[in-house]
Residue, then its C-alpha position, 0 to 999 in steps of 0.5 A: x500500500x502507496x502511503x499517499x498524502x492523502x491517506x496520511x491526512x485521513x489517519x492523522x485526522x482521525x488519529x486525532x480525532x480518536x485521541x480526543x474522544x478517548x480524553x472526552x469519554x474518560x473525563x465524562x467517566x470521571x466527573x459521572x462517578x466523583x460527581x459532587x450532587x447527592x443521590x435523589x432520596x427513594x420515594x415514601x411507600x404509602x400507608x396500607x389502609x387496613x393497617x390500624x393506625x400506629x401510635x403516633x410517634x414519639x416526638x422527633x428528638x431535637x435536630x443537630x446544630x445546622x452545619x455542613x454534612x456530607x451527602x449520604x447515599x443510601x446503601x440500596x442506590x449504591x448497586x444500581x449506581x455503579x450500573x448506570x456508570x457501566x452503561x455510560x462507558x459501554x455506551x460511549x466506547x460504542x459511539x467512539x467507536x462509530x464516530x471513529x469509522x465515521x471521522x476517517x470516512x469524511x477525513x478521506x473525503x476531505x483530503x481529497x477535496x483540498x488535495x484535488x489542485x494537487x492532482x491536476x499540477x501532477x497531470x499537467x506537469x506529466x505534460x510538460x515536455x522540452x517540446x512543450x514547454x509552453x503549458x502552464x498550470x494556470x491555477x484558478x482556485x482561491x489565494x492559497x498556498x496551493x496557488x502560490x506553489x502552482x504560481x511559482x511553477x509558472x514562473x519557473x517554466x516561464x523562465x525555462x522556456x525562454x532558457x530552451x529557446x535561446x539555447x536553441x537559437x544559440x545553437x543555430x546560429x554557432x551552426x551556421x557560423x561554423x558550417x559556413x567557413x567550412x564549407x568556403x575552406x573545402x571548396x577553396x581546397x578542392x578549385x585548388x586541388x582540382x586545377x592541374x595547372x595550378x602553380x606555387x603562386x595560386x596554391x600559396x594564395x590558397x593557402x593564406x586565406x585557408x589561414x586566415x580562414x582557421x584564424x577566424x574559426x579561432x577567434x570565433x570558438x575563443x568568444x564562444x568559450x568565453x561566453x559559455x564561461x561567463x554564464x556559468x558565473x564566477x568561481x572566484x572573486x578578487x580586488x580590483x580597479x576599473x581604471x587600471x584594468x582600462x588603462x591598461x588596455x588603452x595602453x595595449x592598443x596603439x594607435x587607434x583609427x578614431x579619435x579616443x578620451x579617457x577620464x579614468x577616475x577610481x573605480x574599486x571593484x571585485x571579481x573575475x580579472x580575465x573576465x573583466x578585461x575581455x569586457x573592457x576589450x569588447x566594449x573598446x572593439x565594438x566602438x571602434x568597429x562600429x564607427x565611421x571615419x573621424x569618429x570618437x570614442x570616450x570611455x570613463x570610469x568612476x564610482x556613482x552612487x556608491x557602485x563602480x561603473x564603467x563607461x563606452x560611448x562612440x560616434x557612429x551610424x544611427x541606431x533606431x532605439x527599439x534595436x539596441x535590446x537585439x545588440x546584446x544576443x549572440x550574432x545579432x549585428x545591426x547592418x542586416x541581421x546577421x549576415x554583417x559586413x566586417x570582421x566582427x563575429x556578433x557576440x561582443x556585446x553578448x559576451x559583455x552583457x553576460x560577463x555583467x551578469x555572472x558579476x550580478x552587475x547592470x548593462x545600460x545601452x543605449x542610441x545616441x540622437x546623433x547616431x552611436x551607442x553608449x554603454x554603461x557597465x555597474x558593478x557591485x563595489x568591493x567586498x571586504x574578503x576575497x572569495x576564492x575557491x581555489x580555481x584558477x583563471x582559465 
């Protein structure tokens, strides 16, 4: 037998029901013989008329002085006493007994009805599939802790599905980016291989883009693992400064194609130090790729409102506002989807936006009126120990 929630329910209730009619039956017992009120007298027997009249009695002798006397029960109420106390437990164990059977009976029906809801999540979760995660619970019964849990679920399934649906796309799209320079290195392979007069020169020239080819294919699966990681989230938090994480960028660079200013002021922080500096490095990429010529970039660091904060903005092509949300998917680029024009690979701003995330941090983006993006990067401030779990940087 399956110990249900139900049929534990329906024993504890009856249990308890049991329990009390045991404690009301003994109590009842107990005030019934110890019971403070005396035993009505017997009623007298009348004269017998053909009896001669008795003497009349004597005068009473004088009464005791007034006082409190205890109830005597005449030694004849005694038997019939005890035999009323008899019938009063047997018949109370039989009513227990009855009301017993009875209590678990409406237990049993009661469980049921308030366990229903249960019943109907169970089936509609049975439902539920990775195909299907488009079903919900959709509880519509009152505002109770069964609605809360069936609430709740809805949100976590709300969440999944958006989850599964940006795997798949992911998915595709890392596909597709990979199928595509695959497929134009064979086939660049095979019109070399296949022309029988092909000489050093040609073959050499083949062989650069095969290169460069493999060489993008790198970067592209180097920004993939980085994002991978970054949406696992940190192993390990340490000290650090945004400005000189930034400064030291900038230094690296050179010289750069646009014109860039910097005001980088404190910014203490704490996290993930390679992680970080490939947020800085996509945010200062994707300004200078995504420019026009003579452009600008700024890029500011400082703490506001007690929060480290990190900030890119740059010149560039107008960017209609209701698009910017698209900037931060993986592979999403503005030019036309996803077929860009360029070296980019579409997920610098991705990578950017989930490194912010495994920080618990906040990405603002936005257009600029005269065309151009601003990003802003907050962190949380420094924490007062390191956490570490021993895990090094990757």
């Amino acid at each position: 037998m399956r110990w249900t929630v139900r049929l534990r329910l329906t024993l504890f209730y009856s249990g308890l029901f049991l329990v009390a009619g045991v404690l009301l039956v003994t109590l009842i017992y107990f005030l019934v013989e110890h019971s403070p009120f005396p035993t009505p007298p017997d009623a007298p027997t009348p004269p017998d008329a053909s009896t001669p009249s008795a003497a009349p009695a004597p005068s009473a002798a004088p009464a005791p002085p007034a006082g409190p006397e205890p109830p005597v029960t005449p030694p004849s109420a005694a038997p019939e006493q005890n035999g009323n106390l008899r019938r009063l437990l047997v018949n109370s164990l039989i009513a227990l007994v009855f009301m017993a059977f009875a209590s678990m009976a409406l237990g049993w029906l009661m469980a049921g009805r308030v366990l229903r809801p249960l019943g109907e999540m169970t089936a509609t979760v049975r439902r539920i599939t990775a195909d299907r995660l488009d079903r919900r619970l959709a509880s519509s019964g009152p505002d109770d802790e069964l609605k809360e849990l069936a609430d709740t679920f809805d949100e976590l399934l709300d969440r999944l599905e958006a989850a599964f649906t940006a795997q798949r796309r992911f998915a595709a799209n890392v596909s597709h980016e990979l199928r595509t320079p695959l497929t134009l290195q064979q086939a660049m392979a095979e019109v070399a291989l296949a022309d029988p007069e092909a000489d050093a020169a040609s073959l050499r020239a083949v062989l650069e883009r095969l290169v460069a080819a493999g060489r993008h294919q790198e970067r592209l699966i180097e920004a993939l693992l980085t994002l991978a990681r970054s949406q696992q989230g940190l192993h390990h938090r340490r000290p650090l400064d945004l400005a000189g994480i930034t400064g030291q960028i900038l230094d690296r660079r050179g010289e750069a194609e646009v014109r860039l200013t910097s005001a980088l002021r404190p910014a203490p922080a704490s996290g993930d130090r390679a992680l970080l500096e490939r947020l800085v490095v996509n945010l200062l990429d994707n300004a200078s790729r995504h420019n026009v010529p003579g452009g600008w970039v700024e890029v500011e660091t400082a703490v506001r409102s007690g929060r480290p904060t990190l900030r890119v903005a740059n010149s560039g092509p107008v960017i209609p506002p209701e698009q910017v949300p698209e900037l931060l998917q993986p592979f999403r680029r503005l030019e036309t989807g996803r077929k860009a024009v360029g070296d980019g690979l579409g997920l610098g701003l991705s990578i950017v936006a989930a490194v912010v995330s495994a920080h618990h941090g906040q990405l603002e983006a936005r257009a600029l009126p005269d065309g151009g993006l601003e990003v802003t990067v907050s962190l949380d401030p420094p924490v007062d120990r390191v956490e570490d779990d021993g895990a090094g940087v990757a």
